[in-house]
C-alpha positions in Angstrom: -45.4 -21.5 38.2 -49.4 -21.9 37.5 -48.5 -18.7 35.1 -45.9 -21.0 33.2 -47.9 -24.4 33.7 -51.0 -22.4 31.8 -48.9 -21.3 28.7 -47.6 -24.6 28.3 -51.1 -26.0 28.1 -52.3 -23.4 25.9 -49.7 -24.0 23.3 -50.7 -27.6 23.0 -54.0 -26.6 22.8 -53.0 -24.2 20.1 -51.6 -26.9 17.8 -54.2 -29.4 18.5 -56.8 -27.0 17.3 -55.3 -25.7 14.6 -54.2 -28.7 13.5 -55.6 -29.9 10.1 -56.1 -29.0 6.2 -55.3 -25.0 5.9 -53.6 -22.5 3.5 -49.9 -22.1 4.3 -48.2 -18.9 2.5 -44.5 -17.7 2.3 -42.3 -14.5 2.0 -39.1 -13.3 2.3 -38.0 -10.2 4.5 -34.8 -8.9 4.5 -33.5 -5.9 6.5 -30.2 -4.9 7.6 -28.8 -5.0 11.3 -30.0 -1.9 12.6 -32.8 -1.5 11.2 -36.8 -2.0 11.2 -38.4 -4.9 10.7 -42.0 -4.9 9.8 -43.9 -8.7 9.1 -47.2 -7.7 7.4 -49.6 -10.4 7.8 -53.2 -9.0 6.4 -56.0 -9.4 8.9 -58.7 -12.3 7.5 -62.1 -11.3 8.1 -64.0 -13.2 11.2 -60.8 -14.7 12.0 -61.6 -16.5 15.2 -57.9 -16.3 16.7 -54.6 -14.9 15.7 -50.8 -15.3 16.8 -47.2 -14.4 16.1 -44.6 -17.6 16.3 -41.1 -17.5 16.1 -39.7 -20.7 15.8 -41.6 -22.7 18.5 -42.1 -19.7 20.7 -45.5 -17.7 20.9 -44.6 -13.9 20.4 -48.5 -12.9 20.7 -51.7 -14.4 20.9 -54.1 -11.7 20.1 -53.0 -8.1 21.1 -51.8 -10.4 24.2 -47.3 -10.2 24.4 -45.6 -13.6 25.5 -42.5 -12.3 24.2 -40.3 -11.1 26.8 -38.2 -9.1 24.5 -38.7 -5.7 24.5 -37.8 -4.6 21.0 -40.7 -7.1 19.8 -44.5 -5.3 19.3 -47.1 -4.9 17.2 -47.7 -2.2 14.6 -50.1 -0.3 15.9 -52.9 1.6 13.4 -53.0 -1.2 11.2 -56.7 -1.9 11.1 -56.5 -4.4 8.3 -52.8 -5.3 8.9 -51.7 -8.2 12.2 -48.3 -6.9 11.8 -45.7 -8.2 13.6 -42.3 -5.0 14.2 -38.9 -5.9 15.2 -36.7 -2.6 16.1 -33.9 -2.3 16.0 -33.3 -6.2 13.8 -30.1 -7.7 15.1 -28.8 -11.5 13.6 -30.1 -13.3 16.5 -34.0 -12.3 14.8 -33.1 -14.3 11.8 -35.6 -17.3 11.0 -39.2 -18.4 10.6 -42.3 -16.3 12.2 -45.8 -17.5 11.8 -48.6 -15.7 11.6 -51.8 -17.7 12.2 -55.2 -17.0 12.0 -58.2 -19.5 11.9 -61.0 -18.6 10.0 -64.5 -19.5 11.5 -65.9 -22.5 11.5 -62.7 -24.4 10.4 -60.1 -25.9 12.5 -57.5 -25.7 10.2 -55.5 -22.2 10.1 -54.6 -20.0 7.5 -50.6 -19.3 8.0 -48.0 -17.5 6.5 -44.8 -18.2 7.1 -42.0 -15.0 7.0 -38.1 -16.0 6.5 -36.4 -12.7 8.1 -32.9 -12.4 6.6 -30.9 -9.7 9.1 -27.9 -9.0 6.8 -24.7 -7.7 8.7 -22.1 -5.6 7.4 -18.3 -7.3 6.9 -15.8 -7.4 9.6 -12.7 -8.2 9.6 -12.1 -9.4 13.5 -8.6 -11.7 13.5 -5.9 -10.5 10.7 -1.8 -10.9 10.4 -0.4 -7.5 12.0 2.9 -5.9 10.2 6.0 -8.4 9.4 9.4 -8.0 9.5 11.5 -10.6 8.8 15.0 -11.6 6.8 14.9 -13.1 2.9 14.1 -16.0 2.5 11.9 -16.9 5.3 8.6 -17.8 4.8 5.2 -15.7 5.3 2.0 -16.4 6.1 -0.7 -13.8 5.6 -4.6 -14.4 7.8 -7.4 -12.6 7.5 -10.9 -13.8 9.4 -14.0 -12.1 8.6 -17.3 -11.6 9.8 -21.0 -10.8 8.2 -24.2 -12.0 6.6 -24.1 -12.9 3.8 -20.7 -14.5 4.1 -18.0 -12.1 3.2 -15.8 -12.9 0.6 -11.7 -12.2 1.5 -9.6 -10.8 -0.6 -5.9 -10.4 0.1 -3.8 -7.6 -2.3 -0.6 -5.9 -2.3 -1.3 -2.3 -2.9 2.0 -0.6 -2.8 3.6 -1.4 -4.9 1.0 -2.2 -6.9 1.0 -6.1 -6.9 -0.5 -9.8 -7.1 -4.2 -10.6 -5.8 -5.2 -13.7 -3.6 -9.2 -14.0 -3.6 -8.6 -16.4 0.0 -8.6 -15.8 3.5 -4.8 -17.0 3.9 -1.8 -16.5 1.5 1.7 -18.2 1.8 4.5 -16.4 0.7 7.5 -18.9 0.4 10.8 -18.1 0.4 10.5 -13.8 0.7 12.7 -11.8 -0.8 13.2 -7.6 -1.0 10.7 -7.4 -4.0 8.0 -8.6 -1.8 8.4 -6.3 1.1 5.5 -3.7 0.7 1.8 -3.0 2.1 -0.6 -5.6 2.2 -4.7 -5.0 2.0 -7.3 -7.9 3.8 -10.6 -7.0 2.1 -14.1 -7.9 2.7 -16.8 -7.5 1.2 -20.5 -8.7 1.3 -22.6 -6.5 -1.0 -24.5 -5.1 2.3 -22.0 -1.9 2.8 -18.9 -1.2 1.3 -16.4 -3.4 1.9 -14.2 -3.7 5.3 -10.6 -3.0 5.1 -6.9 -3.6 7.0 -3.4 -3.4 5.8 -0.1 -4.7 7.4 3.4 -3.9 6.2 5.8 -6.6 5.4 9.5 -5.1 5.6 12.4 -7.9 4.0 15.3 -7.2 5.7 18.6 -7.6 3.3 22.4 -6.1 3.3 23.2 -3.0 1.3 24.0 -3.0 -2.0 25.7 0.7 -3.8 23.2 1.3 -6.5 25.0 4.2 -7.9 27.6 6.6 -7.3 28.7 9.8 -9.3 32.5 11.4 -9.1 33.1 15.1 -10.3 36.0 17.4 -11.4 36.2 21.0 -9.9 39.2 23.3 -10.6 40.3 25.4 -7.8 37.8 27.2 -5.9 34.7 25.7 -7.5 31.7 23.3 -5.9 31.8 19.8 -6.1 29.9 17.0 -5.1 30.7 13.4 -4.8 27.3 10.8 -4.7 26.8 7.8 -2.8 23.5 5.6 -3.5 22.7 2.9 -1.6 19.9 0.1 -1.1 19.2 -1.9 2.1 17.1 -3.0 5.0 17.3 -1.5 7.5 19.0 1.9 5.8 22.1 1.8 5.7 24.9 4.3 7.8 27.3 5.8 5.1 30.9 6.3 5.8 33.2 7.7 3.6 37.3 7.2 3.5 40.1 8.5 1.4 42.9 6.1 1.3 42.7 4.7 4.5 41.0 7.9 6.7 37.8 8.2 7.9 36.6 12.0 6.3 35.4 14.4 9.0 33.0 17.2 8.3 35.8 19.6 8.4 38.9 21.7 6.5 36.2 22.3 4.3 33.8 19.3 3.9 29.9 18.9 4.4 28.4 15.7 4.6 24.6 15.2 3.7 22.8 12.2 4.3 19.4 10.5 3.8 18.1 6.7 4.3 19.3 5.8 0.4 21.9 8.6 -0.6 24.7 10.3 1.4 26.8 13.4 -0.2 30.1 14.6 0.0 30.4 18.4 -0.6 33.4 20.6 -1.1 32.2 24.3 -0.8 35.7 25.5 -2.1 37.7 22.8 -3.6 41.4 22.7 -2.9 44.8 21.3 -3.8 44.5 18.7 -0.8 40.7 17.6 -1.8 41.9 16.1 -4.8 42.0 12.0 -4.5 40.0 8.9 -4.5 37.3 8.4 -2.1 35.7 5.4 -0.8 32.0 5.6 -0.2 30.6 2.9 2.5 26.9 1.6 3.3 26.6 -0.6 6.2 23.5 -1.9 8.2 23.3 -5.2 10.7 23.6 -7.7 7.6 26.2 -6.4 5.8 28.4 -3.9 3.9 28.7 -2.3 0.7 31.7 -0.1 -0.8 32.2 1.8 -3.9 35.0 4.7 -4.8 34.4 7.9 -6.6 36.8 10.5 -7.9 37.5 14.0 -7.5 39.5 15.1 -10.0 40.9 18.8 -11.1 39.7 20.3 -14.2 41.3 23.4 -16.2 40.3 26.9 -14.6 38.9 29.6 -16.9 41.4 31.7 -16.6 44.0 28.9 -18.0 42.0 27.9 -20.9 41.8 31.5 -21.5 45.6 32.0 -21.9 45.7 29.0 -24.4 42.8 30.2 -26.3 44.1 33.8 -26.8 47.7 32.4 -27.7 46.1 30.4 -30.5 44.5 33.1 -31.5 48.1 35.4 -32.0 49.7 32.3 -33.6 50.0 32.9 -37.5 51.8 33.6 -40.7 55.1 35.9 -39.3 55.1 33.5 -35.9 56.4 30.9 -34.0 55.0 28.6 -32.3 55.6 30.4 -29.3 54.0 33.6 -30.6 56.9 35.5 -31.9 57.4 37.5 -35.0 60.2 35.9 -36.9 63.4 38.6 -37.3 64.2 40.2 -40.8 67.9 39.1 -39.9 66.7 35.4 -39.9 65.2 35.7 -43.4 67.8 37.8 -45.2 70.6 35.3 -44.0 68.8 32.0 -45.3 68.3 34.3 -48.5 72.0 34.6 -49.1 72.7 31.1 -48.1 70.7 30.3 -51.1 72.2 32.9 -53.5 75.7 31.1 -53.1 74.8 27.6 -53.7 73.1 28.7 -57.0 77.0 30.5 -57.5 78.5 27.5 -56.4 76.8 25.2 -59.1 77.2 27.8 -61.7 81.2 27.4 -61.1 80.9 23.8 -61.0 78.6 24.2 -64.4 81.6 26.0 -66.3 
């Protein structure tokens, strides 16, 4: 208590003596949070007293600590330096700090006054986590950030490569599927490199059949039929010819992904030929399309009609067959009496 009672005197004491007319300098400091931070203040020759204030606080009178914080000396080896050393800096530190010295035979003091800037890396602390909701709705997007200076927020869609919002909050109104994608809060204050989150924002929307492919096979060969599809959750695929659900069997392989389902004949038969009907479905809604397997020649078929063309020529009919002598000596006589005929008719 009498410890306490005497500092308090000795404060007032301290400002009513060095109260009056004296030379009052100023500097900037500026160190990051972490690191050291070293107030030079050169020593005046004579100087009668000397102190380190923060604020209103005495940190040291003298080589004498007041300061009960630990990280808080004095640089030691300095000879002509009264140098105050902060380590580590945190933001708390940031302010004023006086260092006072009266010269002798004056009452006034000869100060300088240090600002100590403790800049702090970004941080992003409060930001919107991944979104899924239906078209249509509407969005909001929050990012909070912390650091010294200020950090500046930045919101951006990065994939796909999109729009760019230089706020802390974005409203998106009225979503739809070309919105959906990943979203990137960043912030940045020029201390480190900028701090960074993303969220996903997923548009859930019915399917829609973007594409489908039919094929023709002849007998025995591959085929494949296609089936496209877009949608929100994926969609299931189902395929149907007429009005029968196709198993994977008797000679059928089904292949599926979240976007694209594939009907495969190995070995195509009489009974694969026909119309099928491709369906996407998810919880919002359904999507159909039909594609068509249809036969094609064989090889060995166009074969037969290429090598019959090829025999087809002057002596042939159109099946292929020499025409018969018999054939052209009886037309031959035809012709020989009618030019008799007319030669009676002549006389």
């Amino acid at each position: 208590m009498e410890m306490a009672l005497w500092r308090c005197v000795f404060i007032i004491l301290l400002k009513a003596v060095w109260q009056g007319p004296g030379d009052v300098l100023s500097q900037n400091v500026t160190v990051r949070e972490g690191e050291e931070a070293i107030l030079r203040c050169t020593v005046l020759e004579g100087a009668v007293r000397r102190a380190w204030l923060n604020r209103s606080s005495i940190l040291f009178t003298g080589d004498e600590k007041w300061s009960p914080e630990e990280r808080v000396s004095l640089l030691k080896g300095t000879k002509n330096q009264y140098a105050l050393r902060i380590n580590p800096a945190e933001p708390q530190d940031e302010g004023s700090y006086s260092c006072s010295q009266q010269p002798p035979g004056r009452v006034g003091a000869k100060i300088v006054i240090f600002h100590l800037s403790v800049h702090v890396p970004p941080h992003i602390y409060n930001m919107t986590g991944d979104i899924t909701t239906d078209e249509t709705s509407n969005v909001s997007l929050r990012c909070r950030a912390t650091g010294n200076p200020e950090p500046q927020v930045t919101w951006k869609r990065i994939v796909p490569p999109g729009h760019e919002w230089r706020r802390s909050e974005v409203s998106l109104p009225s979503v739809m599927r070309k919105d959906a994608g990943t979203y990137e809060c960043s912030a940045r204050n020029g201390v480190t490199a900028p701090a960074r989150r993303r969220m996903i924002l997923t548009i859930r929307y019915p399917p829609v059949v973007t594409e489908v492919h039919g094929a023709g096979a002849a007998l025995g060969e591959t085929a494949v039929l296609r089936c496209e599809a877009s949608a929100q959750p994926p969609p299931e695929f189902t395929w149907f010819r007429d009005e029968h659900r196709v198993v994977t069997r008797h000679g059928i392989r089904l292949q599926t992904t979240d976007s694209r389902s594939l009907l495969m004949f190995p070995n195509v038969t009489n009974d694969h030929y026909g119309n099928y009907t491709c369906i996407a479905s998810n919880t919002l809604g359904t999507s159909a399309a039909s594609n068509l397997l249809h036969q094609t020649p064989t090889e060995s078929t166009n074969r037969v009609k290429e090598d019959s063309s090829h025999r087809r020529g002057p002596g042939l009919d159109i099946h292929g067959r020499a025409c018969s002598t018999h054939s052209f000596s009886f037309v031959a006589m035809l012709f020989v009496m009618m030019v008799a005929v007319m030669g009676l008719h002549a006389d």
